[in-house]
N, C-alpha and C positions, 0 to 999 in steps of 0.2 A: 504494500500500500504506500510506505514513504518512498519508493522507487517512481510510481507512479506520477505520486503528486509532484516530488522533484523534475520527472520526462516533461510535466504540462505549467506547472506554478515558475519556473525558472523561467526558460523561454517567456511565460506572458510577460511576467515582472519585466524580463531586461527590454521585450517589446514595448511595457509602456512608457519605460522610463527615458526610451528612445525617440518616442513621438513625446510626447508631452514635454523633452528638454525644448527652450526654444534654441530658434538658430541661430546660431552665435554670429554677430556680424564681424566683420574682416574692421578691426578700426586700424588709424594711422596714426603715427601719435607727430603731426608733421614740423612739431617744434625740433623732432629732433634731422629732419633734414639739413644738410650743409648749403646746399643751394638756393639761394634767395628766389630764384624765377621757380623753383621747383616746389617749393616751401607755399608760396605764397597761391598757387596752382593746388596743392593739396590742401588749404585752409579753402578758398576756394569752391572746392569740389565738395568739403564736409557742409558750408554752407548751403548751396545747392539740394544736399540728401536731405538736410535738417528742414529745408523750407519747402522741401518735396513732403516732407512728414507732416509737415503741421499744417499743408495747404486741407480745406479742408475737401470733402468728397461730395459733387454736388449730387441732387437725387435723378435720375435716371426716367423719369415718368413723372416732369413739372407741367406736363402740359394734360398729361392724366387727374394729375393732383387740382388743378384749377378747375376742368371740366365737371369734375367729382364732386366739388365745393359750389358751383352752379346747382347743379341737378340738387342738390342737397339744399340750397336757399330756394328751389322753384318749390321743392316737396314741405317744406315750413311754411312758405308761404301761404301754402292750398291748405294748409291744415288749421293756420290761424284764420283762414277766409273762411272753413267753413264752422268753425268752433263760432265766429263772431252770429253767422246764422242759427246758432243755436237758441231756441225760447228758453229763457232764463225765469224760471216763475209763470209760465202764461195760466 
């Protein structure tokens, strides 16, 4: 039985610890380049990745999202028009 569990429990563990590490990115550390044209090229570049990260992500279906938000103020609308037709007390 512990033969077993070791053949399947082993393998999953080192599989999940393998997905779930994240991926380690390649950094440069480019203070310590000697070349000022090269140095200032890899400061550069790390700005670049960083303002690539933080841009943000726009959504994909803005023109879904508005058409959606229409149909939805036409369907309230008809619903307070006919709420106001309603006899309150008659």
């Amino acid at each position: 039985m512990d033969s077993t569990l070791l053949k399947f429990a082993l393998p999953a563990v080192i599989a999940l610890a393998i997905s779930a590490a994240p991926a380690t990115a390649v950094e440069q550390n480019c203070r310590f380049i000697q070349a000022k044209p090269e140095r200032e090229a890899c400061y550069k570049r790390q700005e670049d990745e960083l303002a690539a990260k933080r841009r943000p992500v726009a959504p994909a279906n803005d023109g879904q999202t508005l058409e959606t938000l229409r149909q939805m103020r036409q369907d309230d609308d008809a619903v307070y028009r006919s709420i106001n037709n309603i006899c309150r007390g008659c």
